[in-house]
N, C-alpha and C positions, 0 to 999 in steps of 0.2 A: 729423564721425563718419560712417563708414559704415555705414548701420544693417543691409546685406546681411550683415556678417562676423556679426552676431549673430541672424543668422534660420536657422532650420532647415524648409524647406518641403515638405509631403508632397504630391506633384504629384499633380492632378484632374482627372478630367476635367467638364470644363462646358461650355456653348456657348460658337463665339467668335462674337462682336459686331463691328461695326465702329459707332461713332458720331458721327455728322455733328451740325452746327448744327441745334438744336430746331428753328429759325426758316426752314432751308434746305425747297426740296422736292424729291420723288423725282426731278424729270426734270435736277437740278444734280447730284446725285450721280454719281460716277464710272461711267462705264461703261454709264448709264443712256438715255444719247441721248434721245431724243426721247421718252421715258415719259410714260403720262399726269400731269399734273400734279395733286399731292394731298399734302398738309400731312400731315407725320410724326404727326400726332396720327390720321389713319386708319392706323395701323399699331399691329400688335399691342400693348392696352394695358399688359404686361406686358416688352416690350423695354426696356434697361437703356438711361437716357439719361446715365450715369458705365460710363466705362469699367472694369473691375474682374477682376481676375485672381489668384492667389493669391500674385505673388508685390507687387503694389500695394496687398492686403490686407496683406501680413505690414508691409512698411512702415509702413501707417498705422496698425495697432493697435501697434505697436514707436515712433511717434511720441504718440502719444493717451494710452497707457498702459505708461509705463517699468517699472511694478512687475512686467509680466509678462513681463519682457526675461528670458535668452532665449526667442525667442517658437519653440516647436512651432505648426505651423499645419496644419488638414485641413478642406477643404468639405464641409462636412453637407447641404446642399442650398441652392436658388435659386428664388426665389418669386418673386409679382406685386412687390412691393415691394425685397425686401431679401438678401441672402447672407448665410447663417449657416457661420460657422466656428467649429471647434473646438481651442481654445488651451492648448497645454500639458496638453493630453487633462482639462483640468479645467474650463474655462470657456467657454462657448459667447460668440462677439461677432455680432452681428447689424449689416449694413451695409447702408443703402437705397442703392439702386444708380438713386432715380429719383424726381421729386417728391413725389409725394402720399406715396411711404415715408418722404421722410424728413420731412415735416407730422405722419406715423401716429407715428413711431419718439418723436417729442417727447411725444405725447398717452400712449403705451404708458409712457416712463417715469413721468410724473405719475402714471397709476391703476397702475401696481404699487408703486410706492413708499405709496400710498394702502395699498392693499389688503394689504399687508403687515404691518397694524396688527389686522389679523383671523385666527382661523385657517380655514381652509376644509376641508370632507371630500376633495378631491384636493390635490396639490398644484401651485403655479403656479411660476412663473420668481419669484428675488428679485433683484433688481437690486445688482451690485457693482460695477459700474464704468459711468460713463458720460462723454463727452466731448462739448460742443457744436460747433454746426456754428463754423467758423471762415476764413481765409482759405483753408488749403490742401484745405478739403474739405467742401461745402457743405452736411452732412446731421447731423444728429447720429447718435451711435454710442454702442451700449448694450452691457453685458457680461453676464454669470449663471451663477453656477455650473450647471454641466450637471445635468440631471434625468435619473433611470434611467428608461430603459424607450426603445423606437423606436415613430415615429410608425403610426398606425390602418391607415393606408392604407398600411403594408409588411406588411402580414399578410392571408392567404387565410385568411377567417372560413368555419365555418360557422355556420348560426340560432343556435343553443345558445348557443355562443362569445359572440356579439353580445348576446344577451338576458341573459348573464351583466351587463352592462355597466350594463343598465338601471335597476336601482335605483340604483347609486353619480351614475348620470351626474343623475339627479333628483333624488338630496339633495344635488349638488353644484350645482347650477342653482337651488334654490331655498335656498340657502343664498347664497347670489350675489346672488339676485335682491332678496332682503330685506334687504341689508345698510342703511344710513344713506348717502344721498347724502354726505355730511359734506365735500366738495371745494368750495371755492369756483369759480366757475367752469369746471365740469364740461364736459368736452368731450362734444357734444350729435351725433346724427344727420345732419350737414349732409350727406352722401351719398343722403339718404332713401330709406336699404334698406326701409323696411319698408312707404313709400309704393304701396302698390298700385294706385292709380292712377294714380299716376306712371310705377310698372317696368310693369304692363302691357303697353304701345304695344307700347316695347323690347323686351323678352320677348318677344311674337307675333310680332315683326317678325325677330328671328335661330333662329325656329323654322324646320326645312327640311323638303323636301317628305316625307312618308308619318309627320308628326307629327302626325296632326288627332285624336288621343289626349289629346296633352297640350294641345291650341290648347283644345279642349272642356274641361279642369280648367279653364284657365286663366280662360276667360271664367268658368265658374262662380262661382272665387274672384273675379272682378275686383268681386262684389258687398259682398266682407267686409264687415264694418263695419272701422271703424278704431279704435287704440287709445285706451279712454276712460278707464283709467284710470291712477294716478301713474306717470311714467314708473322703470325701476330700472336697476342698473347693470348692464350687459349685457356677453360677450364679443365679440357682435358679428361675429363670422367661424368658427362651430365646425362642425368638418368633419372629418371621421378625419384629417386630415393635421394636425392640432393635438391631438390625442388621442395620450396615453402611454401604452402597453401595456404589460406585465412579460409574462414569459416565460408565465405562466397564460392570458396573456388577460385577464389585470384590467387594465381601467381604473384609472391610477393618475396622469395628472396631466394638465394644460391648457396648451399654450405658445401662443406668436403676439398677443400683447394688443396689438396696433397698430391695429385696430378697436373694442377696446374704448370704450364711452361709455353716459351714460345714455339710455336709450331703449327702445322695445317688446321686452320678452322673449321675443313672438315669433320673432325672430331666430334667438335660443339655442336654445328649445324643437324647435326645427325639426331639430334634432338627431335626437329621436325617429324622424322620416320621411327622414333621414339614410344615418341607421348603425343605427337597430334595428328588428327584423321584428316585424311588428302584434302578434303571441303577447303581446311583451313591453312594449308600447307601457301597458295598465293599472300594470305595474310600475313605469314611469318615473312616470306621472302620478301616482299614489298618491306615491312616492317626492318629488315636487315637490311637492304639497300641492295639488293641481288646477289644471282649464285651463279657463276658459270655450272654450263653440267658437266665438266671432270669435278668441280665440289662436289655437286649434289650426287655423283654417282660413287666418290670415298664417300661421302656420309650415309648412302644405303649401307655401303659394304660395313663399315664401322659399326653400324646401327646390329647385321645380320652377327657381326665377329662376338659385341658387344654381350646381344643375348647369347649364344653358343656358350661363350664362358661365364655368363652369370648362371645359367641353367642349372648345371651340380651344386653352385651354392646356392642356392637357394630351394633345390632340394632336399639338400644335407640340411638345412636350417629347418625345412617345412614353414616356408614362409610365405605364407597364403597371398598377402599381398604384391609381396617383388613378382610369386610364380603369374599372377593374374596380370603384371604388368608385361611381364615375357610374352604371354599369351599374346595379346595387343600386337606387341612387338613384329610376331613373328607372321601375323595377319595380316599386319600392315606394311612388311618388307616386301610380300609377295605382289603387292599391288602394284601394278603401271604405275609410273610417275608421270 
């Protein structure tokens, strides 16, 4: 069977890739001569090591999953991990385009399927379709019906706007944070985002010159104490680009659980020094039910680690709106808490 005669494909634009052997290095590549020599793993942590284009998507979600044959296909965007396409204008399929996406993409469907068993004050992705990795495509692939609203970071807020946000986003965090481990085997922090002593080094070290703003938080935080007590179930990765807006400006739901796992809520919280201005910051933490300050002082640090390594992507992308949310970011880390 031809599975082209049954694709309908709405043509995108995305980067094009070329990708060579993990294992190969720059100076074997075409065209590269005599380059310095340096393992593709110095190279942008986010470059896709599966090739993927919209019309090798339409294919393999047309092989993966027959029920959505024929397939309408459109690119919603392209992340550190994964391509999000939108199927038959009803169902979003998310495809790790690179290791550790598709390790995240397995762990994301365990806790939404988990988490599914509660109801939350936003809403999250529910999972309908998923397909394991197999021989012709080595990641697993997840589906969901589509959620209203477009992501944080496609919107020019003002303060108001944002501080609108801040009560829902803290009874949603601590509505989260208190749920029942009840997962056997919980996928735990092995990245150790929250380790401060750890991200530190890193962190000061891809700080560039006329930062010594942020190098002075940094060192301050490098004192926190660390998390002492039970660890809970976290999102792990929230950042306006996972945040669902309605046309008000409300905050109305949470995508991207590929980071999710149990461990320091710090992480989440850190949200607060994110995306909302101090005004609003009492209104979130009331709305969560409090923060000791070793939380709130990992969720600056988080917040400062967070933008540091989104900065080159979102560079490399030119992406007007994540860079305007960085901006924010790094405004709002500087300030007195």
């Amino acid at each position: 069977m031809d599975l082209r005669k049954s694709i309908k494909i709405t043509q995108t634009l995305m980067p094009s890739y070329k990708v060579y052997d993990t294992k190969a290095r720059i100076s074997d590549w075409p065209g590269r001569g005599s380059a310095p020599t340096r393992t593709l793993t110095e190279l942008n942590l986010w470059n896709p090591t599966i090739p993927l284009n919209d019309q090798i998507a339409a294919d393999l979600i047309t092989a993966r999953f027959p029920e959505l044959e024929p397939v309408s296909i459109r690119l919603l965007g392209s992340g550190w991990d994964n391509h999000a396409y939108l199927v038959n204008e009803s169902v979003v399929i998310r495809i790790p385009h690179r290791d550790v996406g598709g390790a995240l993409m397995k762990d994301e469907c365990r806790v939404l399927s988990y988490l599914a068993e509660f109801e939350l004050p936003l809403k999250i992705p529910k999972l309908c379709c998923h397909a394991p990795e197999d021989e012709t495509f080595p990641y697993t692939i997840a589906g969901y019906p589509l959620l209203c609203g477009e992501t944080a970071d496609n919107v020019v807020w003002t303060d108001a706007q944002r501080a609108g946000c801040a009560e829902p986003l803290g009874r949603f965090l601590g509505a989260l944070h208190r749920l029942p481990i009840g997962m056997e085997d919980p996928p735990v922090d092995e990245l150790r985002r929250a380790d401060i002593s750890f991200r530190v080094p890193t962190v000061l070290e891809k700080l560039g010159a006329g930062q010594d703003d942020f190098r002075e938080v940094l060192i301050q935080l490098a004192s926190t104490p660390a998390q002492d007590s039970p660890p809970s179930w976290v999102h792990g990765d929230l950042y306006s680009r996972h945040l669902l807006v309605d046309e008000s400006r409300s905050v109305v739901g949470v995508i991207d659980w590929g980071d999710s796992h149990v461990g320091d809520p710090a992480l989440d919280i850190a949200i607060a020094w994110m995306f909302l201005p101090p005004a609003s910051w009492p209104a979130f933490l009331d709305a969560y039910g409090g923060v000791d300050d070793a939380t709130w002082g990992r969720a600056r640090f988080r917040a400062i680690a967070h933008c540091v390594y989104l900065q080159g992507f979102a560079q490399d992308r030119e992406d007007e709106g994540l860079l305007r949310e960085l901006e924010f970011v790094g405004k709002n880390v500087l300030r007195a808490s």
